[in-house]
KEKE-3310 file (N, C-alpha, C; in steps of 0.2 Angstrom, whole numbers, plus 5000, padded with zeros to 4 digits):
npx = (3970:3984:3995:4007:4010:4002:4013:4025:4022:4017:4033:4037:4031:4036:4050:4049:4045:4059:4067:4060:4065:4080:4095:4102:4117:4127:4140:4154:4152:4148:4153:4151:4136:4135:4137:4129:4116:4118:4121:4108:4100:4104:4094:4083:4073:4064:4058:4056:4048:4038:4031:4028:4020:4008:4005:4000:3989:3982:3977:3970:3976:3980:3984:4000:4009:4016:4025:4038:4043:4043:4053:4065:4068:4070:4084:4091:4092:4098:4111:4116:4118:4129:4139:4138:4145:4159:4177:4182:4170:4160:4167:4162:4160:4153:4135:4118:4121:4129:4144:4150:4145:4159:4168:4164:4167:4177:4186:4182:4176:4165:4161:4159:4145:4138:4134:4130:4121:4113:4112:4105:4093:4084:4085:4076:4064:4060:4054:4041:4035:4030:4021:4010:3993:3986:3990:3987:3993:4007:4011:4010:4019:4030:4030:4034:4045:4055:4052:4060:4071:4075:4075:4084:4096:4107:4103:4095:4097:4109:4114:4111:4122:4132:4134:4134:4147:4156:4155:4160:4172:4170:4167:4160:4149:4130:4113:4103:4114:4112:4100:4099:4104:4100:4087:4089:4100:4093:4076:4074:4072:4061:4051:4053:4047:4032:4028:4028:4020:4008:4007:4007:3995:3985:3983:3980:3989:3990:3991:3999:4011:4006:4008:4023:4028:4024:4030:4041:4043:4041:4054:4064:4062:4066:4076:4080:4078:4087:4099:4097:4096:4110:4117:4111:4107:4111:4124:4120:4107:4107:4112:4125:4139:4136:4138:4147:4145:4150:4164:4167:4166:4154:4144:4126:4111:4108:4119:4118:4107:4104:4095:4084:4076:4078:4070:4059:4057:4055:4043:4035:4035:4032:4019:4012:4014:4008:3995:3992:3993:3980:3971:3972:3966:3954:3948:3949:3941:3948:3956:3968:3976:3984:3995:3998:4000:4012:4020:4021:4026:4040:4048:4049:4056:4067:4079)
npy = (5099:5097:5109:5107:5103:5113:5123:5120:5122:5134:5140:5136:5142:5156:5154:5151:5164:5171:5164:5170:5182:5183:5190:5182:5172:5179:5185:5198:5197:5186:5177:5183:5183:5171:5167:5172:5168:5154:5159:5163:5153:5141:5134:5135:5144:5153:5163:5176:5181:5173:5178:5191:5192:5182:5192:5202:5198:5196:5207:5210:5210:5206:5206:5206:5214:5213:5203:5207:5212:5203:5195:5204:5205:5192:5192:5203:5199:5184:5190:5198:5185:5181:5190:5187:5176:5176:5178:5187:5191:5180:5169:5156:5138:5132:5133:5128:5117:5116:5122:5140:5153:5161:5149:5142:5150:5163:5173:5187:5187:5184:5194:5204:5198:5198:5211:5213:5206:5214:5228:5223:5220:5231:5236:5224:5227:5241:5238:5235:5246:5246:5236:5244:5253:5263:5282:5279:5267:5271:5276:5270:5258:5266:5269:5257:5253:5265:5259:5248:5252:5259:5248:5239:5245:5256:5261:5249:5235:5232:5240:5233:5222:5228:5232:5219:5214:5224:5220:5207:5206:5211:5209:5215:5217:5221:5220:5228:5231:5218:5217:5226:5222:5211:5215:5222:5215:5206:5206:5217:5215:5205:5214:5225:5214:5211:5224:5229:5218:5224:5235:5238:5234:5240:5243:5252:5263:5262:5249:5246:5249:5241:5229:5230:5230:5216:5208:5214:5206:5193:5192:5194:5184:5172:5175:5173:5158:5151:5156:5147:5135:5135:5132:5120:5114:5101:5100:5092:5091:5108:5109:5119:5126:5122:5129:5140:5154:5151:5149:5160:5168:5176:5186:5180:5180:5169:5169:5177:5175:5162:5147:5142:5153:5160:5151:5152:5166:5165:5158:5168:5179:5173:5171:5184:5188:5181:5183:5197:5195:5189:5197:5208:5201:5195:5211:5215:5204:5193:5177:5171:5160:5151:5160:5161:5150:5148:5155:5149:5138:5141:5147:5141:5130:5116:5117)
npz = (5282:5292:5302:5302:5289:5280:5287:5279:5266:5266:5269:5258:5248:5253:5248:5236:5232:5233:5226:5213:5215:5216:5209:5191:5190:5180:5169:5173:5186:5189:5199:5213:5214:5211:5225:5234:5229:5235:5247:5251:5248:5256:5264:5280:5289:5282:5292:5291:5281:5281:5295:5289:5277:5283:5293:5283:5277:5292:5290:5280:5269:5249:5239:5226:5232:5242:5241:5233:5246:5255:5249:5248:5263:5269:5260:5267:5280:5276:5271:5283:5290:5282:5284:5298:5301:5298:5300:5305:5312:5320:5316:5310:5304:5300:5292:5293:5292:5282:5272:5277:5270:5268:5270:5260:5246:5250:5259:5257:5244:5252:5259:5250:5243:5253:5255:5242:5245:5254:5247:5236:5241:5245:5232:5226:5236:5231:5220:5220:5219:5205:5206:5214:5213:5215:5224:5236:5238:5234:5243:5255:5253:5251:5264:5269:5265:5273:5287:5284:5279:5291:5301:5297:5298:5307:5317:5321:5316:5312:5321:5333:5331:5331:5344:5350:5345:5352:5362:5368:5373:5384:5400:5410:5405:5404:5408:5403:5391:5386:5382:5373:5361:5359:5356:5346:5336:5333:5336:5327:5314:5313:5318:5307:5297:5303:5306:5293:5285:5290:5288:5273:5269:5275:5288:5302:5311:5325:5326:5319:5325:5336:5333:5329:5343:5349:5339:5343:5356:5352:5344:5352:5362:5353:5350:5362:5367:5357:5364:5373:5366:5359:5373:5378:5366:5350:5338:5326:5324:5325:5316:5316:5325:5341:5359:5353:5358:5370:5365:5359:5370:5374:5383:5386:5386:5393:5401:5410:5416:5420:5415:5418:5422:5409:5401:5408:5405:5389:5388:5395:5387:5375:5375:5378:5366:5359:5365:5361:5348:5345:5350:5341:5330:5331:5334:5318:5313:5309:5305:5315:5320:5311:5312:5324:5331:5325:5328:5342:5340:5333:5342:5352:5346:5343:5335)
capx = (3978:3988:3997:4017:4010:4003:4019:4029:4017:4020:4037:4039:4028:4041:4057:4049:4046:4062:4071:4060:4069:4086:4097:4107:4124:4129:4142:4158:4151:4145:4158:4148:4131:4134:4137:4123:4113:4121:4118:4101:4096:4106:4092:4082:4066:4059:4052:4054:4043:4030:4028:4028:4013:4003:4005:3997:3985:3978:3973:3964:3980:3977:3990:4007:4013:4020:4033:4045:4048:4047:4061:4069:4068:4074:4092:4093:4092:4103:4115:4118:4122:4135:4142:4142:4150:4166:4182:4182:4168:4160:4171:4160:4163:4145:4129:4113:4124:4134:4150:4147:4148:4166:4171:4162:4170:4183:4183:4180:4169:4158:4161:4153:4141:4135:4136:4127:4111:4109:4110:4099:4086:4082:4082:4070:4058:4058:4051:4034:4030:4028:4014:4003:3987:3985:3992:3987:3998:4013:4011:4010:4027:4036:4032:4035:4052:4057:4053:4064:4080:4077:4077:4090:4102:4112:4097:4092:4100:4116:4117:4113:4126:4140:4135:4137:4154:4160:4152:4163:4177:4167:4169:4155:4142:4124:4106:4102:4117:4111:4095:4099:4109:4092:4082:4091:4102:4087:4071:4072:4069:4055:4048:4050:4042:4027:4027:4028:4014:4003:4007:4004:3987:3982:3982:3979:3995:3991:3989:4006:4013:4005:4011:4028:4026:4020:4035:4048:4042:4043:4062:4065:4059:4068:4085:4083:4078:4093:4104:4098:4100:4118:4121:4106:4107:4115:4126:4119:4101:4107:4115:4128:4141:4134:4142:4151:4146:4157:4167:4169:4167:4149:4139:4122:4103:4108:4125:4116:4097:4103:4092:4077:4074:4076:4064:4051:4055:4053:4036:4031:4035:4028:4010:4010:4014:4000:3989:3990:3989:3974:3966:3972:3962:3949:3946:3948:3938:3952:3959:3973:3975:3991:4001:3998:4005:4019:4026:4022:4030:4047:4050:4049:4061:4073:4087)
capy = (5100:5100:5115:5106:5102:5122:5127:5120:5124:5141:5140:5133:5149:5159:5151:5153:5170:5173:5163:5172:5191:5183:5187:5177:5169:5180:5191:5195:5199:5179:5172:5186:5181:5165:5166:5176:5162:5151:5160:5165:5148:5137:5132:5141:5142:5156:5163:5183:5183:5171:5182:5196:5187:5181:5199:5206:5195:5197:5215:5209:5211:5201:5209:5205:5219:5211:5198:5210:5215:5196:5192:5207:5203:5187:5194:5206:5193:5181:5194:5197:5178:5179:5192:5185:5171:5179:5175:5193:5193:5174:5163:5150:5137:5129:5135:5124:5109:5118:5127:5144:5156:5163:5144:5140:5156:5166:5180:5194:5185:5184:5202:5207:5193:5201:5219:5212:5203:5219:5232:5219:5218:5236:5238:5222:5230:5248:5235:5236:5252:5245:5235:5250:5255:5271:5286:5276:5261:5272:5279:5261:5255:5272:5270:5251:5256:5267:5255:5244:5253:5261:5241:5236:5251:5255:5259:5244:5226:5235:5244:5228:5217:5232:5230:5212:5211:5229:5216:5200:5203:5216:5205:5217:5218:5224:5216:5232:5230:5212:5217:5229:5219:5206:5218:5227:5212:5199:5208:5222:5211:5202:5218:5224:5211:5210:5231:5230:5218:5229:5244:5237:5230:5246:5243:5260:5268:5261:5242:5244:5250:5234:5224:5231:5227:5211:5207:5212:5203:5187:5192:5193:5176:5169:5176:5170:5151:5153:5157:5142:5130:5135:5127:5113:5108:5097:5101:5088:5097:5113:5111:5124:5122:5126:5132:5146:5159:5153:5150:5170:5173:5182:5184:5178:5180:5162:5164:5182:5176:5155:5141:5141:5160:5159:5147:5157:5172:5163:5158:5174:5185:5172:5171:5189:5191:5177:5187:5204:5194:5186:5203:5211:5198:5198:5217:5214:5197:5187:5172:5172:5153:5149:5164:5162:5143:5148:5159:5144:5134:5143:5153:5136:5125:5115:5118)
capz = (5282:5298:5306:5300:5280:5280:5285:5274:5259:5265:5267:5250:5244:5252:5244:5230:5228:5234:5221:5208:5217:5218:5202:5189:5191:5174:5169:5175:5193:5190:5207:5220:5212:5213:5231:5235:5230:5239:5255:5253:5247:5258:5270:5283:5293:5280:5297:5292:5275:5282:5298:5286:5274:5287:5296:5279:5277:5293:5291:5274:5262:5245:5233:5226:5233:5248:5238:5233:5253:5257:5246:5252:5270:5268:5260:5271:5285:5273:5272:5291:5295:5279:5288:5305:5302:5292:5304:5310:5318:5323:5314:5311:5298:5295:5295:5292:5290:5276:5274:5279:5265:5266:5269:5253:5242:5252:5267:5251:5240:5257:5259:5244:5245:5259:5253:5236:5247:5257:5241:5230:5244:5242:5224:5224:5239:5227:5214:5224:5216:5199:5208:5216:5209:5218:5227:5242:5238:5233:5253:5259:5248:5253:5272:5271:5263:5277:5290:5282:5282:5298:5305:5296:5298:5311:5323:5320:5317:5312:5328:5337:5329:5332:5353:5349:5343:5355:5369:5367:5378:5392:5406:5414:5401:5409:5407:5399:5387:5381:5380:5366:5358:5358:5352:5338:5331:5332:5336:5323:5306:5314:5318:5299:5296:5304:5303:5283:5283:5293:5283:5266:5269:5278:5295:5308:5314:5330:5325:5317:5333:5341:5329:5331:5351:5347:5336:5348:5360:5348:5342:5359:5365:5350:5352:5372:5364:5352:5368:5377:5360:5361:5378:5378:5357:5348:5333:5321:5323:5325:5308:5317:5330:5348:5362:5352:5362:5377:5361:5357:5376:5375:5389:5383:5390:5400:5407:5416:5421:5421:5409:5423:5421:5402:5400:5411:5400:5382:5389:5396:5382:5368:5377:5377:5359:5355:5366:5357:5340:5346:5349:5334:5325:5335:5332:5314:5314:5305:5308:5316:5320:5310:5314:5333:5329:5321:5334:5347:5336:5330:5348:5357:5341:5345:5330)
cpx = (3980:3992:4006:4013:4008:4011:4023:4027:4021:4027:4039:4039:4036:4047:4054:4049:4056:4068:4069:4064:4076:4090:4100:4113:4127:4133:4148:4159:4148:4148:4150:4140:4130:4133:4133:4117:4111:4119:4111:4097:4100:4100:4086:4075:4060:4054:4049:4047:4038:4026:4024:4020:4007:4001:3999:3989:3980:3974:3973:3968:3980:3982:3997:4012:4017:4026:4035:4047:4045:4052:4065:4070:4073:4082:4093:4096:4098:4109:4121:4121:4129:4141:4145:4146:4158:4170:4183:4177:4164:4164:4168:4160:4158:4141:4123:4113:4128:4140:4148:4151:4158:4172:4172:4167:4176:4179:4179:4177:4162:4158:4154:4147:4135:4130:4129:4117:4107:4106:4103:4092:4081:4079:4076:4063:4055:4054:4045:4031:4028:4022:4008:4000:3986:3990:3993:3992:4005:4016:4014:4016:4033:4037:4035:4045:4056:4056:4059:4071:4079:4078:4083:4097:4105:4108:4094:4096:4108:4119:4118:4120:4134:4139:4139:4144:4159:4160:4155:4169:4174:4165:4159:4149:4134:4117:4103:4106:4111:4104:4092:4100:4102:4090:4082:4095:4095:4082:4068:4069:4065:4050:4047:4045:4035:4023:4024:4023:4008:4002:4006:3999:3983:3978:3984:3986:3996:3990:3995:4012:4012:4009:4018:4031:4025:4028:4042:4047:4045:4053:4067:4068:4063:4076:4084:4083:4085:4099:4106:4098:4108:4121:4119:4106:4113:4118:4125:4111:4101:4109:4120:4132:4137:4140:4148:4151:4149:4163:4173:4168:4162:4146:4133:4116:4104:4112:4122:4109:4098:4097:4085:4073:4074:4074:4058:4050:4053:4046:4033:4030:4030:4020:4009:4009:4006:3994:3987:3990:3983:3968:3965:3966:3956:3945:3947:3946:3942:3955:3967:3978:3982:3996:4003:4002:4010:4022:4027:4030:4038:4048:4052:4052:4065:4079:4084)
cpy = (5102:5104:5115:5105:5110:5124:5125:5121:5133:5145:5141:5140:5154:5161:5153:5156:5174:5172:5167:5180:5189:5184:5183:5177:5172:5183:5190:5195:5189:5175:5175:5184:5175:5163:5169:5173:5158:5154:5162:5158:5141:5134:5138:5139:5147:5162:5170:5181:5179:5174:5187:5195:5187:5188:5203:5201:5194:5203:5217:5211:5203:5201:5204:5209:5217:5208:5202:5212:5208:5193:5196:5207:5198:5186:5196:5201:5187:5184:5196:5189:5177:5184:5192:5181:5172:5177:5181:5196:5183:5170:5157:5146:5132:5131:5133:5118:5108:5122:5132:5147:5161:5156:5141:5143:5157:5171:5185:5192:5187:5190:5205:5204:5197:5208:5219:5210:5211:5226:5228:5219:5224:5239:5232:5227:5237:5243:5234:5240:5249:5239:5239:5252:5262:5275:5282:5271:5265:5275:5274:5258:5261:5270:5260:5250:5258:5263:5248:5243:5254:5255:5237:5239:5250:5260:5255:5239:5228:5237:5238:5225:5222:5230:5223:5209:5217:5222:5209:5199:5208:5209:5209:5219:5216:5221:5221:5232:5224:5214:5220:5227:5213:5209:5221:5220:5205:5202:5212:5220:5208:5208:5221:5219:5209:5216:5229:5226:5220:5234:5243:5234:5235:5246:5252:5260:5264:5253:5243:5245:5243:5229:5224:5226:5222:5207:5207:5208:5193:5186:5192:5185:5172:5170:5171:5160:5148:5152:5148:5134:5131:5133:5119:5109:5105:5098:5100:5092:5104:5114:5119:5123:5125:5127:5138:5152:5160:5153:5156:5172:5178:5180:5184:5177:5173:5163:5171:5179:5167:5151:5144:5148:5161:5157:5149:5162:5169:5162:5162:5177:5180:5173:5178:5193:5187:5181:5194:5202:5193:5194:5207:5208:5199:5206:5216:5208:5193:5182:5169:5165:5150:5153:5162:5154:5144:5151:5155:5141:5137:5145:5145:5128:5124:5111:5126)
cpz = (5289:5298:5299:5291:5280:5281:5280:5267:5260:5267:5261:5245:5247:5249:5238:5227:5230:5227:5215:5209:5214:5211:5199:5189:5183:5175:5173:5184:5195:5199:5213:5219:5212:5221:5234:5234:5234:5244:5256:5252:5248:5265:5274:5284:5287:5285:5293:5287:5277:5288:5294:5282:5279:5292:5288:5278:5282:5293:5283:5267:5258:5242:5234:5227:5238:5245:5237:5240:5256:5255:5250:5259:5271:5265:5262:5279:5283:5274:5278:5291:5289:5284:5294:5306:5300:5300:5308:5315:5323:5324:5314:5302:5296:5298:5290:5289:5284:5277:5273:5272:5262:5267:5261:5248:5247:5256:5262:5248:5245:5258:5254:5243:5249:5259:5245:5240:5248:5253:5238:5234:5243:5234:5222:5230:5234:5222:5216:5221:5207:5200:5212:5208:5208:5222:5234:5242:5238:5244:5256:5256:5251:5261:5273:5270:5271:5283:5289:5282:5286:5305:5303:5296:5306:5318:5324:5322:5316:5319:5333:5336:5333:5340:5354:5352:5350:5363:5372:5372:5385:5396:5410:5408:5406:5404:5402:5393:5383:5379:5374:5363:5354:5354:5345:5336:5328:5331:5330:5317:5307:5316:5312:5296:5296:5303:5296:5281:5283:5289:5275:5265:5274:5285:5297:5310:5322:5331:5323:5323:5337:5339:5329:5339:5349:5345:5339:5354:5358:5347:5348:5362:5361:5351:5360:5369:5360:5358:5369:5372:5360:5366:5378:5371:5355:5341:5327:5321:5324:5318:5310:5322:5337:5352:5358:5353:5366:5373:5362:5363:5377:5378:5382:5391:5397:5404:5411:5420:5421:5416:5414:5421:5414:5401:5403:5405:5395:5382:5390:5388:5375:5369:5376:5372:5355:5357:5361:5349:5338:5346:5345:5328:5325:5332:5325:5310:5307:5310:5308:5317:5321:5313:5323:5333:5327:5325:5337:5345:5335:5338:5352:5349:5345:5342:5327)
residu = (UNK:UNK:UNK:UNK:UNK:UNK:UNK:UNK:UNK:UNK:UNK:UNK:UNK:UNK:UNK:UNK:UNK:UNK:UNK:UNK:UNK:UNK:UNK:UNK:UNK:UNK:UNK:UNK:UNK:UNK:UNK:UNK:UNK:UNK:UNK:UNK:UNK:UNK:UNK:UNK:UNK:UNK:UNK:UNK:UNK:UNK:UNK:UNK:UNK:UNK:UNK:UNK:UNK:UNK:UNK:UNK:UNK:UNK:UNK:UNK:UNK:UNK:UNK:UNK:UNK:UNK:UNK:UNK:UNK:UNK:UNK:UNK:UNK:UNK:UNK:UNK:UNK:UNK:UNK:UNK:UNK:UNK:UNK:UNK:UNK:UNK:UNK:UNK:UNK:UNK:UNK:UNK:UNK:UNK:UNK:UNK:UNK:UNK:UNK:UNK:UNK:UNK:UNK:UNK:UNK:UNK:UNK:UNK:UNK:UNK:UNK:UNK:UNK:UNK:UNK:UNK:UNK:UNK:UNK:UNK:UNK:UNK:UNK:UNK:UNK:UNK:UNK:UNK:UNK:UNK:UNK:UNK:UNK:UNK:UNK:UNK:UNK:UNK:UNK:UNK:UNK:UNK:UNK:UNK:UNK:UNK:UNK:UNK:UNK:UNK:UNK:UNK:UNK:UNK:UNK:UNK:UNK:UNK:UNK:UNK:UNK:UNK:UNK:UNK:UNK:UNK:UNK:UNK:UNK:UNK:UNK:UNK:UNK:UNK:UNK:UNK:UNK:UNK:UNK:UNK:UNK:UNK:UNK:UNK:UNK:UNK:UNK:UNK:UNK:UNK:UNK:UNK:UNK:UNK:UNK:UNK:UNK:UNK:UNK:UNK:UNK:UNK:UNK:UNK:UNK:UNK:UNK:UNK:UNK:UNK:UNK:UNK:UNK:UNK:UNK:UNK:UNK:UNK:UNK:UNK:UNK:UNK:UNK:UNK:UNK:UNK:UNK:UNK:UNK:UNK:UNK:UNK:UNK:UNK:UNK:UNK:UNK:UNK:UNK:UNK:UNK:UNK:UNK:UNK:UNK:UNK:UNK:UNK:UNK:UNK:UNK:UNK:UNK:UNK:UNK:UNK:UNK:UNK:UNK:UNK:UNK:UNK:UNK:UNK:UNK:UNK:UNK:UNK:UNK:UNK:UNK:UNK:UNK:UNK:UNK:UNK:UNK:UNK:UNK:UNK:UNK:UNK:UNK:UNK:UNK:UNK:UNK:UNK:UNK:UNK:UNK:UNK:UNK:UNK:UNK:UNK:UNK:UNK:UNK:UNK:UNK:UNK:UNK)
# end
């Protein structure tokens, strides 16, 4: 089996633990639950929860204890782009070749929508404990927990998003600005993700750490790839409009460092991240193979 049939196999696995987290369209909260569907299961590369997986799996995790914080992830993540797009802050009116969720529903459906992904993701990751075994496991669910709000919170991917939008009409916005902005609105969730698989397959403290490093480096590379699909892609494989950064007027990794120096970075920083996953294996003689390919792979997409 080659490299692109494997992904999509574990794609598919993804999607599918996710629709079994997501809940049903019942009741009279039925409209916000319908849309909450909708935007977690309009599309999507699946990237978090299959770092996440493969991140547990190299450091010899077996268990079902990962899905409930790969569905979770993926809401959370889901979540964020219902919200980015809403008219007060992107304004974008399709996303992955669809009407974007408050185009679909309304600005307040996607509100709650939004509000509904991010609470729901939580109450599914707590569902973790009803698969530990031992004291050990409930350690490794609680600290997976906490690294989960503290990426998604407002140290995290929240904090990023808020520089974001504060950063949209600053004229003088700084390399260290955007960089925050990188790292906490993009970087943080792939860092959960790769964290959370480390730490519930009982990875060392200081492998989780790497694996963090690792990971921001990746969220990194990706957002800068992202920048540079917004001036160089095309809308029909972007499934999203481009150019809506000069759009909203934000400075972006390109219009401060130019395409030329983007394109160094994206390479640097992914070789870096491949290296230190290569070693992590390495020292825990697994095989790292796919994963190192799927970074290549998605960091260097072009949609």
């Amino acid at each position: 089996m080659d490299f692109n049939e494997s992904l999509e196999l574990k794609r598919k696995d993804a999607e599918s633990i996710l629709n079994e987290y997501l809940p049903d369209a019942d009741g009279y909260q039925a409209r916000v639950l319908d849309a909450m569907y909708y935007s977690a299961t309009a599309g999507g590369k699946r990237l978090r929860p299959l770092l996440m997986k493969e991140c547990y799996k190299l450091f010899g995790g077996r268990d079902k204890v990962i899905e409930p914080f790969m569905a979770a992830i993926e809401m959370i993540h889901n979540y964020s782009l219902v919200h980015d797009d809403l008219p007060a802050m992107d304004n974008d009116e399709t996303r992955r070749g669809k009407p974007t969720t408050w185009k679909k529903y309304d600005e307040a459906i996607a509100i709650l929508a939004g509000d509904g992904l991010l609470n729901y993701a939580f109450e599914t990751a707590s569902g973790a404990f009803d698969l530990a075994d031992d004291m050990q496991d409930y350690k490794r669910i609680s600290a997976a927990l906490k690294i989960l709000s503290s990426k998604a919170g407002v140290y995290g991917m929240i904090g990023g998003q808020t520089a974001d939008i504060l950063a949209e009409d600053d004229e003088n916005v700084t390399k260290d600005l955007l960089l925050f902005i990188h790292k906490h609105k993009t970087a943080a969730l792939m860092e959960a993700s790769m964290m959370i698989g480390a730490v519930l397959a009982g990875a060392s403290e200081k492998d989780v750490l790497d694996m963090e490093k690792a990971a921001g480096n990746i969220g990194l590379a990706f957002q800068i790839q992202d920048d540079i699909l917004d001036v160089t892609g095309n809308e029909e494989e972007m499934g999203k409009p481009v150019h809506s950064d000069e759009k909203n007027c934000k400075k972006t990794y390109v219009t401060l460092h130019g395409l030329s120096q983007s394109r160094e970075d994206v390479k640097r920083l992914s070789e870096e991240a491949i290296s230190m996953i290569r070693d992590l294996a390495d020292e825990n003689r697994a095989d790292a193979s796919f994963l190192m390919t799927l970074v290549e792979t998605l960091i260097n997409r072009s949609n």
